[in-house]
C-alpha positions in Angstrom: 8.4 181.9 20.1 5.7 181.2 17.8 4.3 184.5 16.5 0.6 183.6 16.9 1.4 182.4 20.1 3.3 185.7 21.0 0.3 187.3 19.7 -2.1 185.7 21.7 -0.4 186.8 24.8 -0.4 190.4 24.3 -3.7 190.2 23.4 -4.4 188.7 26.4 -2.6 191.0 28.2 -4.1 194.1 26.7 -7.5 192.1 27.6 -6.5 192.0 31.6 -5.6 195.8 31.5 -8.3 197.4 29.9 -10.8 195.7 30.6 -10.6 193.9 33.6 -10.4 190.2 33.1 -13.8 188.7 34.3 -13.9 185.7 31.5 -12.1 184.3 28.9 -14.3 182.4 26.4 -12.7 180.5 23.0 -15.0 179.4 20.4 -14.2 177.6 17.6 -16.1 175.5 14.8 -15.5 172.5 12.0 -17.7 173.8 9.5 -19.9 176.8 7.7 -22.8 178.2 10.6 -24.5 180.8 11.6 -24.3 181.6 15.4 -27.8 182.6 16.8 -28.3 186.6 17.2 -27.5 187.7 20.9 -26.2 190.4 23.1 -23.1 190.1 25.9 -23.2 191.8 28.7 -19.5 192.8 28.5 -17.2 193.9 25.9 -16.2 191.6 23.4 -12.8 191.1 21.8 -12.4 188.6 18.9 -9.0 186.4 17.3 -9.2 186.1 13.9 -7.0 182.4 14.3 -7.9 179.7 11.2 -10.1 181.3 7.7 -12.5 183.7 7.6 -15.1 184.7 9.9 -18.3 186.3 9.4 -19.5 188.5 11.9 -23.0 191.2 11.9 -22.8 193.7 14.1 -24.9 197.1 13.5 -26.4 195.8 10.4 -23.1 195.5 8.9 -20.8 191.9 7.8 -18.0 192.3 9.0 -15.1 190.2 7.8 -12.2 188.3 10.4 -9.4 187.1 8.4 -6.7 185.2 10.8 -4.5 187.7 12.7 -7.2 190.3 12.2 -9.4 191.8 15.8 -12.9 192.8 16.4 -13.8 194.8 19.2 -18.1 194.7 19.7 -19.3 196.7 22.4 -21.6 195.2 25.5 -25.2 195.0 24.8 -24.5 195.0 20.9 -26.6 192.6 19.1 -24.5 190.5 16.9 -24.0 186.9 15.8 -21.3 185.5 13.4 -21.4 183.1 10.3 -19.1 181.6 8.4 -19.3 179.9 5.3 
């Protein structure tokens, strides 16, 4: 099996236990953006899949390089860039 793929599943496994599967949301882009600055209502969990990722959360940049996970708590504010 494909290792991201097999990846992907525990993650999404790990998802369904802890924290109670409500939604399942994939995002992707095609180019450099900035995401506008919001807040979820749940807890967030984030893929690092293709590049690098930007993400601010708690005045800090955080950086998602494929493979890597970002957990943001609900009612963070946050958005994500990338360049």
């Amino acid at each position: 099996m494909n290792k991201l793929l097999h990846f992907l599943i525990v993650i999404f496994l790990l998802y369904l236990l802890k924290f109670n599967l409500g939604n399942l949301d994939f995002f992707f882009s095609t180019k450099g953006q900035r995401g506008e600055s919001h807040v979820d209502r749940e807890h967030v969990l984030i893929l690092g899949v293709y590049k690098n990722t930007y993400y601010h959360v708690d005045g800090k940049d955080i950086k998602v390089c494929p493979g890597d996970i970002l957990y943001i708590c609900k009612n963070n504010l946050h958005h994500v860039f990338s360049p």
